[in-house]
SENU-22949 format. One record per residue (C-alpha): residue number from 1; residue in one letter; x, y, z. Coordinates in pm, whole numbers. Example, Ala and Ser with C-alpha at 12.3 -4.5 7.8 and 13.67 -1.06 7.14 Angstrom:
// SENU-22949
+-----+------+--------+--------+--------+
!  nr ! rest !      x !      y !      z !
+-----+------+--------+--------+--------+
!   1 !    A !   1230 !   -450 !    780 !
!   2 !    S !   1367 !   -106 !    714 !
+-----+------+--------+--------+--------+
//
This chain:
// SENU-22949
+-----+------+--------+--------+--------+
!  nr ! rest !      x !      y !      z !
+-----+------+--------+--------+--------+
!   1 !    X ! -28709 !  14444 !    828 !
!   2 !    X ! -28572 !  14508 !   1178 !
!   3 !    X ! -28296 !  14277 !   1104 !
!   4 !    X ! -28252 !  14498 !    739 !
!   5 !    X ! -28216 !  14796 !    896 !
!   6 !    X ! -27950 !  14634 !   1167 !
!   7 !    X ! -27724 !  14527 !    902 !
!   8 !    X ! -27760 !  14913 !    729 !
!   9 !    X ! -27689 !  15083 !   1062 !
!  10 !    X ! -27383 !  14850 !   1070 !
!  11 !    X ! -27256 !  14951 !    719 !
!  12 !    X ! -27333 !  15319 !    782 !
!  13 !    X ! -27123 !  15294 !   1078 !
!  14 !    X ! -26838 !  15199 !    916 !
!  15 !    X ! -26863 !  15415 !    628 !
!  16 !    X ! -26888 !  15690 !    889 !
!  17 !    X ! -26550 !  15522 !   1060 !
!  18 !    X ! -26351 !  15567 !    724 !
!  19 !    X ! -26479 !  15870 !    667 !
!  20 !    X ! -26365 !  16017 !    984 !
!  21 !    X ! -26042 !  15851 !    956 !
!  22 !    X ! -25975 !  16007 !    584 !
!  23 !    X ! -26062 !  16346 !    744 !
!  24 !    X ! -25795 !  16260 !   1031 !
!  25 !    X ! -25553 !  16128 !    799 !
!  26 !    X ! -25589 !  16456 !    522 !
!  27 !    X ! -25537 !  16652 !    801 !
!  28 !    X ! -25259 !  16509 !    953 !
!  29 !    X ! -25080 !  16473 !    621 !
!  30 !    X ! -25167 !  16842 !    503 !
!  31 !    X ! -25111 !  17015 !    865 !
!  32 !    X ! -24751 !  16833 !    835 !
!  33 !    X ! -24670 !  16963 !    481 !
!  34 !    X ! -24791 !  17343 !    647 !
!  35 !    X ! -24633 !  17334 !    924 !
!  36 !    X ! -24308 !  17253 !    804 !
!  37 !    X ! -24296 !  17494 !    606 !
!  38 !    X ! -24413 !  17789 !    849 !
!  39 !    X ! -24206 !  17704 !   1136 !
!  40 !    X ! -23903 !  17738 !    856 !
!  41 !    X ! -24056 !  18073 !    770 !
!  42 !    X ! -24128 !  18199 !   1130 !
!  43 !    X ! -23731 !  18084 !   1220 !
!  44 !    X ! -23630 !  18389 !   1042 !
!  45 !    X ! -23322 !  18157 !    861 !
!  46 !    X ! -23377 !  18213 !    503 !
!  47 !    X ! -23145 !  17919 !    448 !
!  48 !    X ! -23416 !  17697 !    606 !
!  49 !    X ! -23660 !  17797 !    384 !
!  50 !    X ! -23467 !  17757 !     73 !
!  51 !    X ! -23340 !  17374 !    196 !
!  52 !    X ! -23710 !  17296 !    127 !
!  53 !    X ! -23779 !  17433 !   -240 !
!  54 !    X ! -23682 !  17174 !   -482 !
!  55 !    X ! -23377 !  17235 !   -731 !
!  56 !    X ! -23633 !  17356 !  -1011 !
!  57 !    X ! -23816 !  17590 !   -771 !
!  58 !    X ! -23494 !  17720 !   -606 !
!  59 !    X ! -23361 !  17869 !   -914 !
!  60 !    X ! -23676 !  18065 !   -951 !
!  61 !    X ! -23622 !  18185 !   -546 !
!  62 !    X ! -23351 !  18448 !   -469 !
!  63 !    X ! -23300 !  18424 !   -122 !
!  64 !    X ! -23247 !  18788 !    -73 !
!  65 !    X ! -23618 !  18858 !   -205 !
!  66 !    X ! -23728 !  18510 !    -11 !
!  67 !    X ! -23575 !  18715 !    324 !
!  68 !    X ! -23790 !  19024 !    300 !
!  69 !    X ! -24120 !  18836 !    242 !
!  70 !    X ! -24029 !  18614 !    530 !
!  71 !    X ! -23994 !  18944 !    731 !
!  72 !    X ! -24339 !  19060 !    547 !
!  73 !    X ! -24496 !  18744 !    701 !
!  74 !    X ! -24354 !  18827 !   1046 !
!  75 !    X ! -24421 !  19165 !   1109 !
!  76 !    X ! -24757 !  19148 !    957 !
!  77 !    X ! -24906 !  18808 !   1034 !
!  78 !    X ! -24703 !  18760 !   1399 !
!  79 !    X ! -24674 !  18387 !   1547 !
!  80 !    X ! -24779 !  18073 !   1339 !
!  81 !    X ! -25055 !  17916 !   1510 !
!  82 !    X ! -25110 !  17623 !   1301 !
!  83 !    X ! -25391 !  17454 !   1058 !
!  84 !    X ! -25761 !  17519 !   1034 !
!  85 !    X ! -25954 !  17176 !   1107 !
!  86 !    X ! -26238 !  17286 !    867 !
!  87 !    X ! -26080 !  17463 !    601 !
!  88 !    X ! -25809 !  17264 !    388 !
!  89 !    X ! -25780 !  16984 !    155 !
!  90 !    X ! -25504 !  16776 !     93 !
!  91 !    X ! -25459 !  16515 !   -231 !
!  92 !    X ! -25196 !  16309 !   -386 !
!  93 !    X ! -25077 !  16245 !   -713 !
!  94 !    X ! -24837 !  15961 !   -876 !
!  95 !    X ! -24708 !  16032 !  -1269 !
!  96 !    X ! -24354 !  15977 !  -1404 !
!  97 !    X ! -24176 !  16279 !  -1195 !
!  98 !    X ! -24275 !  16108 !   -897 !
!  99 !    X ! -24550 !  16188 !   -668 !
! 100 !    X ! -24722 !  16543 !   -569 !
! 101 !    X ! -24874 !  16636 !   -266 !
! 102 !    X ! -25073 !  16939 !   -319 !
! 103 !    X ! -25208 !  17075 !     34 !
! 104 !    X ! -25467 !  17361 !     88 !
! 105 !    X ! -25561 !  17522 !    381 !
! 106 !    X ! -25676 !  17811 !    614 !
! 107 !    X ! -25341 !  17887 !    808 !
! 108 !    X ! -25380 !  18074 !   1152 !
! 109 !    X ! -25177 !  18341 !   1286 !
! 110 !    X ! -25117 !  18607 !   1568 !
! 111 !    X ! -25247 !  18889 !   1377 !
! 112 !    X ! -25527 !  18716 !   1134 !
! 113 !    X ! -25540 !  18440 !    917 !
! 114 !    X ! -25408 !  18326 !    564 !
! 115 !    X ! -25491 !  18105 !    221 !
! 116 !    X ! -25194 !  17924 !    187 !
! 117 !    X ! -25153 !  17636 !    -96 !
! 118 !    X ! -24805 !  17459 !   -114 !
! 119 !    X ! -24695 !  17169 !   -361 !
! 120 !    X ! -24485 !  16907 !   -288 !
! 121 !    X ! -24292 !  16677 !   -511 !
! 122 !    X ! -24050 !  16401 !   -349 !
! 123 !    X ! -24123 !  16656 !    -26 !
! 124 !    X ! -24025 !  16913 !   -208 !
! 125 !    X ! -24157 !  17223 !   -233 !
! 126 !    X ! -24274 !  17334 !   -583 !
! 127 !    X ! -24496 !  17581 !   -546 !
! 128 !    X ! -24613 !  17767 !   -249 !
! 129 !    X ! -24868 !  18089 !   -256 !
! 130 !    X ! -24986 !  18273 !     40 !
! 131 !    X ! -25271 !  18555 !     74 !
! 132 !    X ! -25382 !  18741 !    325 !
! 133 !    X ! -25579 !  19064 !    365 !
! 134 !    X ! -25306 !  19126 !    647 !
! 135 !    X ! -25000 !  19103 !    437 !
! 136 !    X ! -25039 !  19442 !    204 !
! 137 !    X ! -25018 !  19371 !   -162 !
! 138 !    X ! -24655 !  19617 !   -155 !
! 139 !    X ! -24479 !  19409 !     98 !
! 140 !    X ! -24181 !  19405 !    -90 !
! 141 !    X ! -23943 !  19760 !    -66 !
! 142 !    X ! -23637 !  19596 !   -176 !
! 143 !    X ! -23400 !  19272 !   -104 !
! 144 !    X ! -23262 !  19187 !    203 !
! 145 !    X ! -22898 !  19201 !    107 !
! 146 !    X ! -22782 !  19312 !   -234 !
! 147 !    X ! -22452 !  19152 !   -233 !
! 148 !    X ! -22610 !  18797 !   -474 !
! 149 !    X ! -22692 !  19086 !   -734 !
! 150 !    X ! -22350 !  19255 !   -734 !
! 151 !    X ! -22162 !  18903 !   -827 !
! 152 !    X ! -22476 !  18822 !  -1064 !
! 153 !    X ! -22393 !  19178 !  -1226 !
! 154 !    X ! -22044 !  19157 !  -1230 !
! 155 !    X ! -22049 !  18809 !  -1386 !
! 156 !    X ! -22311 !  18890 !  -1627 !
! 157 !    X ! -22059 !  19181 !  -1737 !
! 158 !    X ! -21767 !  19005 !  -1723 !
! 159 !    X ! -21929 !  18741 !  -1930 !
! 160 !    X ! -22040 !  18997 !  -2184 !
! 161 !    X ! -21619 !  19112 !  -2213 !
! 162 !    X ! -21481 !  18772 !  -2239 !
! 163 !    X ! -21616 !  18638 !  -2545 !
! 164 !    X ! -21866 !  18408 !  -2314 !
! 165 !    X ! -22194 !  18567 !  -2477 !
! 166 !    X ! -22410 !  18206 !  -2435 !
! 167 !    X ! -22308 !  18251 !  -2100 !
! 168 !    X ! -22445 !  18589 !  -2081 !
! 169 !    X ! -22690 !  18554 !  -2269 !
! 170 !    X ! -22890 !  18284 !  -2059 !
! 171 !    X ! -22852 !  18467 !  -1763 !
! 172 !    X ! -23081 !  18759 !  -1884 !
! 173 !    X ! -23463 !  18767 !  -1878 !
! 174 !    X ! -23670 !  18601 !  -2174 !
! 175 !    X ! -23716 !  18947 !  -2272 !
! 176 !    X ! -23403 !  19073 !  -2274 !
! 177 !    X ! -23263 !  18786 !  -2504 !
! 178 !    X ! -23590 !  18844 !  -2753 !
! 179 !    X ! -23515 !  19213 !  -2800 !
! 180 !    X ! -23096 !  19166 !  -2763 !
! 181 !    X ! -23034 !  18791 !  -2981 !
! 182 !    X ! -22689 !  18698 !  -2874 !
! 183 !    X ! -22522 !  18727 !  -3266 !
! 184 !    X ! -22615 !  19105 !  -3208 !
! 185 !    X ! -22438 !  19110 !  -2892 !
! 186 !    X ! -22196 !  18974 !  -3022 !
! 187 !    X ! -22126 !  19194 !  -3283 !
! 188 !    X ! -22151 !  19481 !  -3036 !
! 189 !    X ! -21911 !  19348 !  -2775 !
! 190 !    X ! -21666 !  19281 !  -3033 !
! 191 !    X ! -21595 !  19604 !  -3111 !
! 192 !    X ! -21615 !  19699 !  -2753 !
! 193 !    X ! -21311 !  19490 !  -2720 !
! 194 !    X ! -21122 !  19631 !  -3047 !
! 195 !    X ! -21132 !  20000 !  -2879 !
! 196 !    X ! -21061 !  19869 !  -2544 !
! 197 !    X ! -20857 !  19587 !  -2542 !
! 198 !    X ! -20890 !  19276 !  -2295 !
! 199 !    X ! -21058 !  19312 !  -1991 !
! 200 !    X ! -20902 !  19311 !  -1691 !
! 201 !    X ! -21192 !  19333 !  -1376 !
! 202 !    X ! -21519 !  19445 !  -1311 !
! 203 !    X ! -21604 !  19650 !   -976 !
! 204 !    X ! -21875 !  19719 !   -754 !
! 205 !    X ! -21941 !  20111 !   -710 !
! 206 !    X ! -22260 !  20159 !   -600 !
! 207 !    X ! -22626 !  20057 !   -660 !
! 208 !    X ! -22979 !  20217 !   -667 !
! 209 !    X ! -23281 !  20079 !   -577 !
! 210 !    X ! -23602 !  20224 !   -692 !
! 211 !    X ! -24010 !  20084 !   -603 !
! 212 !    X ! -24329 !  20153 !   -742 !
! 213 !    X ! -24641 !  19971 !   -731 !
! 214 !    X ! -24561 !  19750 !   -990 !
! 215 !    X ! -24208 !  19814 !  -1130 !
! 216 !    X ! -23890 !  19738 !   -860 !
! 217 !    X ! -23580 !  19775 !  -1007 !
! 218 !    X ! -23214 !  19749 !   -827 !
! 219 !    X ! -22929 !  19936 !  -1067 !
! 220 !    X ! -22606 !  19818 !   -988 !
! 221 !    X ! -22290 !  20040 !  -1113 !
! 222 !    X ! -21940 !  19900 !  -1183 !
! 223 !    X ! -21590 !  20021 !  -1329 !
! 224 !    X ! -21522 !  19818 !  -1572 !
! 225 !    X ! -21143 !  19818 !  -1652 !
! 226 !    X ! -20977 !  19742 !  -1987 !
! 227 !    X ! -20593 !  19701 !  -2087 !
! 228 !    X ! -20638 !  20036 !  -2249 !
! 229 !    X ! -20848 !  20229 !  -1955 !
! 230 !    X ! -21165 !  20182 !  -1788 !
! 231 !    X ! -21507 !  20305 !  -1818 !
! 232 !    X ! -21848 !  20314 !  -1623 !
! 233 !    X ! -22070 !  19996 !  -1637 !
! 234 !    X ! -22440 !  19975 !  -1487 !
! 235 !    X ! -22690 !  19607 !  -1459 !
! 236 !    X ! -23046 !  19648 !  -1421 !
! 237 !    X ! -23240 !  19411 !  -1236 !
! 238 !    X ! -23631 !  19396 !  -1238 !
! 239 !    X ! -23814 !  19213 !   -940 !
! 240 !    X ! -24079 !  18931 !  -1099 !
! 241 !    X ! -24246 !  18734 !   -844 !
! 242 !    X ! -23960 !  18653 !   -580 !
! 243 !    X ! -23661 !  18681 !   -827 !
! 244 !    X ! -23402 !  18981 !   -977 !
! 245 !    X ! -23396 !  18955 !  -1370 !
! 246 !    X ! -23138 !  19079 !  -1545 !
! 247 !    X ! -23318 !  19335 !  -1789 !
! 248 !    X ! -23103 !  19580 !  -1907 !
! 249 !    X ! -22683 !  19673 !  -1930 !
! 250 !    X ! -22517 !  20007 !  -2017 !
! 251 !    X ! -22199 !  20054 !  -2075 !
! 252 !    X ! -22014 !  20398 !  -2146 !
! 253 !    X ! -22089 !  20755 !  -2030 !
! 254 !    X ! -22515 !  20641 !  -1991 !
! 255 !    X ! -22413 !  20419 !  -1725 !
! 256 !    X ! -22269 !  20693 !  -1509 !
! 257 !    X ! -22470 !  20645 !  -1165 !
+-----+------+--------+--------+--------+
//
């Protein structure tokens, strides 16, 4: 019996070996995925962020709107202090897109703490979500930097005015192409073109940038000049998640700023 119970302390002590070197090794591996990522967020270089969002995730990321929640993170959250040893859980998948590494954890700061869950594929980053009672549900007041959504607007317009609606079209929100199918605007920008003739550029004037609790919306106004004169021009842009979508487009005396 002694001898039993030997050979079952033996076997329990290994068991309790790999377990503690799973823990080490999920930590390690998750801590590594974090911490990457929060050192590029504390750097303050939007550019370093972005480098780690993979191609699909990137188009879904304006870096303008990535800048001001970096800045959100910053001012409210302070220094990155790394992972929480007993809160986090890191696993790994295989399919035919490659693998996933999908890490969880309890990240601490200067200020407080956060939830943060980031996905990795090929290393990287998919999807990445952060909460935290410290970062206030309004962080965002508007992009850092407009400039992306006056050449986004001016080549959504001049795509609109050159007979490139497909081109046009696909740049606008899901919603926007439901309500506006691209024969209709079609049929409408061809007669823009009979009264006005070919276009010749489309100009930045100003822009407006508006915020409420749930609606942020950046107008952009243009001239928009024709071979036979030139006429106002405005592109709306609605904030979902961290991107501008194109929503709406005026042209005429209603898109006077």
């Amino acid at each position: 019996m002694k001898k039993i119970l030997m050979i079952l302390g033996g076997i329990f002590a290994v068991l309790l070996l790999l377990g503690s070197g799973c823990f080490y090794w999920a930590y390690r591996s998750g801590s590594a995925y974090q911490e990457q990522f929060f050192i590029a967020v504390e750097s303050g270089d939007v550019k370093q962020v972005s480098a780690l969002l993979h191609p699909a995730l990137r188009q879904e990321v304006d870096e303008p709107v990535l800048a001001a929640w970096m800045t959100a993170v910053r001012k409210n959250l302070g220094q990155y202090r790394g992972l929480s040893r007993t809160s986090f859980g890191t696993s790994v998948q295989y399919d035919t897109d490659g693998k996933t590494v999908e890490s969880k954890g309890t990240v601490k700061f200067e200020n407080g703490t956060a939830r943060s869950e980031i996905h990795y594929r090929d290393d990287l980053i998919v999807l990445f979500k952060v909460d935290s009672e410290q970062l206030p549900t309004d962080w965002f007041q508007g992009p850092e930097g407009t400039e992306l959504y006056h050449r986004r607007g001016e080549e959504f317009l001049s795509n609109l005015l050159s007979d490139k609606i497909e081109a046009a079209h696909k740049m606008a929100h899901e919603e926007f192409r439901r309500i506006a199918p691209r024969e209709k605007l079609e049929a409408t920008m061809a007669k823009v073109r009979e009264l006005a003739g070919t276009l010749e550029s489309v100009v930045y004037k100003t822009e407006r940038f508006v915020a409420k609790p749930k609606d942020q919306v950046l107008t952009v106004f243009y001239t928009v000049k024709f071979e036979k004169g030139e006429i106002p021009g405005k592109v709306e842009f609605q904030f979902v998640k961290m991107k501008g979508h194109i929503v709406r487009f005026e042209l005429g005396a209603g898109a006077k700023e």
